[in-house]
N, C-alpha and C positions, 0 to 999 in steps of 0.2 A: 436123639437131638444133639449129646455132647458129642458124638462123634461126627455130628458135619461142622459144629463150632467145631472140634480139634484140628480140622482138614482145611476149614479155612483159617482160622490161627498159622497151621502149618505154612500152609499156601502163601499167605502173606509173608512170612519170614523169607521161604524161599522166593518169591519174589526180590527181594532185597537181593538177593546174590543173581537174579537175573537182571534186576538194574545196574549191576553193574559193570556184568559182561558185555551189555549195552551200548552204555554209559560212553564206550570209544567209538564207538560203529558211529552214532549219533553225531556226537561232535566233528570226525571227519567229513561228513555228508554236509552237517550242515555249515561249515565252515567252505569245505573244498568243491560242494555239489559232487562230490566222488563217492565210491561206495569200497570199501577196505575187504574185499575176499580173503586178504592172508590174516586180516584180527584175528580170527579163531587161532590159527597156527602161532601168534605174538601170544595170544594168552599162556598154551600148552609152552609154549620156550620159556616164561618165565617161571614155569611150575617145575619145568627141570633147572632152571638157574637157578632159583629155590633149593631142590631137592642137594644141587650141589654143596651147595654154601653151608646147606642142615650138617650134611656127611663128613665136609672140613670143618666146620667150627664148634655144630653140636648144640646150635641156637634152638631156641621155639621156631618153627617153621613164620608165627609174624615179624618177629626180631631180621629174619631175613632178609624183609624189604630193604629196611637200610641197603643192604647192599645191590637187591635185586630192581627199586626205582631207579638208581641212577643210569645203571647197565640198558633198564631197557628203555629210555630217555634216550640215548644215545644209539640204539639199534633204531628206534622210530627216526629219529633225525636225519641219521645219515641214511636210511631207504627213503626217504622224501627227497635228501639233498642230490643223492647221486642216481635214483629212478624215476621218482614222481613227478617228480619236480623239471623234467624233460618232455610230460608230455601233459601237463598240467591245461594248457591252453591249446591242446589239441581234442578235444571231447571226451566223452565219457568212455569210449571204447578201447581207445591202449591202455587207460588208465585200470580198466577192470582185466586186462590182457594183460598185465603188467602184474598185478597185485593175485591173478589166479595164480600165473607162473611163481611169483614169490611164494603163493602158501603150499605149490606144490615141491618146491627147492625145499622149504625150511620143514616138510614134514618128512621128507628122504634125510636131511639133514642126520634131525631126531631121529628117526631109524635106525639109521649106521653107528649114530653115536651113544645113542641112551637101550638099541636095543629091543626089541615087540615087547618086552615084558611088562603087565602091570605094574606101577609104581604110585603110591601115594606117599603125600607128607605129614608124618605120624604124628598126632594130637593128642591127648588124653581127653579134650573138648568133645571128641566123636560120640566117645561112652556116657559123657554125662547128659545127664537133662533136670530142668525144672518144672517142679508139682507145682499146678495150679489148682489151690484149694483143694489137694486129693479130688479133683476132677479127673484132670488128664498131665500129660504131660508133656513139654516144648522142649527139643533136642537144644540144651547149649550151643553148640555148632551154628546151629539155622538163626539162634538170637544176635549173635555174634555176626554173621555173614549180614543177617539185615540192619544193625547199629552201624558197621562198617561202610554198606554202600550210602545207607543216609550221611552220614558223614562226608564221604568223596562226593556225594553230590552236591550239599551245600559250600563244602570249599570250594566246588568248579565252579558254583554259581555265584559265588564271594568274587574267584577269580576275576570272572569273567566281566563281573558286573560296576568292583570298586579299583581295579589296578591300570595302570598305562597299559601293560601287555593286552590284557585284557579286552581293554578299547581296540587298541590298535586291530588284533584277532576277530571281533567283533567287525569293525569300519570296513577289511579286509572282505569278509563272509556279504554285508549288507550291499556295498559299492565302490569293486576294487577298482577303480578312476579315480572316484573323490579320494578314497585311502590312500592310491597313491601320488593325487595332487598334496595332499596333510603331510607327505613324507614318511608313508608306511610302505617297507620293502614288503612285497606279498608271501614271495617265494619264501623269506625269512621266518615271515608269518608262519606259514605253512608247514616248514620245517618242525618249528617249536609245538604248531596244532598236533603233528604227528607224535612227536615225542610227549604229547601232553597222552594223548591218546594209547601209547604204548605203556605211557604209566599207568591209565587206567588198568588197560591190560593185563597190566602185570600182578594189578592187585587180585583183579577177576581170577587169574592163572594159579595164588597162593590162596585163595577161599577154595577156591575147584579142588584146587590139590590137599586139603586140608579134609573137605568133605567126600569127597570119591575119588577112587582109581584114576590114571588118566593113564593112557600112550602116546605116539607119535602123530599119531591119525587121529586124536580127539578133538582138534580144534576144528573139523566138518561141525560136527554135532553143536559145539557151540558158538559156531557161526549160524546157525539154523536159529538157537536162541535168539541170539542177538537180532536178528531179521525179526523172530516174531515182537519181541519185545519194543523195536523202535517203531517198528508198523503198527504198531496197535497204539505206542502212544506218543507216536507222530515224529518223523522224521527229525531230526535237528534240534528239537527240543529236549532238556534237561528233563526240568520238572514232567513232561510227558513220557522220557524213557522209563523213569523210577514207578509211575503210575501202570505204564505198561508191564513191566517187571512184576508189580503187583497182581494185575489181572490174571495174565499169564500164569503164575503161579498159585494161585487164586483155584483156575478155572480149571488146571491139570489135576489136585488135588481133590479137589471138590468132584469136578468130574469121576478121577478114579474111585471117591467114596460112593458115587453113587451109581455108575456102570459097571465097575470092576478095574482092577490097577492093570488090567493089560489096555485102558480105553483113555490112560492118562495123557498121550502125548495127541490123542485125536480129539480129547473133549478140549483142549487149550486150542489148537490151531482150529477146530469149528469158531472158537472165540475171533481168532484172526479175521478169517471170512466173513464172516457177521460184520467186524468193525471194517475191513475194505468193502464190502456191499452197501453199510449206511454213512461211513463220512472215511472214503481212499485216502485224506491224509492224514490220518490217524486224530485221535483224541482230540490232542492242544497241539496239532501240525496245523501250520497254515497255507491256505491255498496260495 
């Protein structure tokens, strides 16, 4: 019995860190009705912007951010301002033509530049964990990756909920006529929705890289995350990403403790299916 409590214990922590890899997929959708194919590839670029920053300065790989938020703020801006944002009010299909071809640019990019070779960003967090009552024990890392994404998720939803931007981002997403009868430029909006989004990113990209290897080609895998996570707890929605994050994490763990850890990544996506067969817009999505 302690050992499916430990699985779900586990599962929920890691959850936490698939809310957050999320956490951006989410808010462009529900913002731009778009769907961001190159996220995964923004995450994996800031885990080597990271990795940089570690090798010149010699920080803790989280001390990073500082420098790694603002950088990739400013990569999400300017691909909204000078790609997306061209074909924004033409459907949903350049817009996913558009952002394929970007994730396939920036993971050639990474290639040539960082290399095939595994690379992660060295923690001593990895090794440690915490005894629960000499029961069992919770990896450090995994408690740290879920405090963190709960975190980014209530200041997005602080954001989003008590600030002018905030509004304006909001009015944009609900009724961009009336928003821009109010005097909200959309495309601006949009701009900033992105680089809100690449910030998320970047956090997802320095938890990743903290907890496992990554390459150039890793941002597929957690673009896959991110799909299951917002499907399962509903497109556009915050508080449903982080639920979904949970499940997800939840049901691969628990799953692998109870079919075997080769059946972890099909007992979670059986989860998927189940939740698109009884309510397609996930959790707390609304029709």
């Amino acid at each position: 019995m302690l050992a499916y409590l430990e699985a779900v214990m586990n599962g929920a922590l890691l959850g936490g860190l698939y809310a957050v890899i999320g956490i951006g997929l989410s808010l462009v959708f529900g913002i731009m009705k778009q769907v961001n194919l190159a996220h995964g590839e923004l995450m994996i670029l800031a885990s080597y912007f990271s990795l940089m920053t570690l090798q010149i300065s010699g920080l803790h790989p989280l001390l990073t951010l500082v420098a790694v938020l603002p950088a990739m703020f400013l990569v999400g801006y300017l691909i909204q301002k000078t790609l997306f944002n061209r074909v924004i009010e033409k459907g949903m299909e350049p817009f996913l033509m558009i952002s394929f071809g970007l994730s396939i640019i920036l993971q050639n990019i990474m290639l040539l530049t960082f290399t095939p070779d595994a690379r992660s960003l060295k923690s001593d967090l990895v090794i440690k964990s915490l005894d629960i009552f000499g029961l069992f024990n919770l990896p450090v890392i995994n408690l740290m990756n879920f405090f963190v994404g709960l975190v980014v998720l209530i200041v997005l939803y602080l954001f989003m909920k008590k600030t002018y931007l905030g509004w304006a981002i909001t009015a944009a997403a609900d009724n961009i006529t009336a928003a821009r009868l109010m005097g909200v430029n959309p495309k601006k909006v949009y701009c900033v929705a992105m680089g809100i989004a690449a910030v998320t990113a970047a956090i997802s990209g320095v938890l990743v890289g903290m907890t496992f290897t990554f390459y150039p080609h890793s941002g597929t895998q957690y673009l896959i995350i991110a799909f299951g996570v917002v499907i399962i707890g509903g497109l556009g929605s915050l508080p449903g990403t982080f639920l979904g994050g949970l499940i997800l994490g939840v049901s691969q763990l628990l799953g692998g403790r109870i079919l075997g850890p080769g059946f972890q990544s099909l007992s979670g996506y059986l989860i998927l299916l189940l939740v698109l067969t009884l309510r397609p817009q996930g959790i707390l999505g609304r029709r």
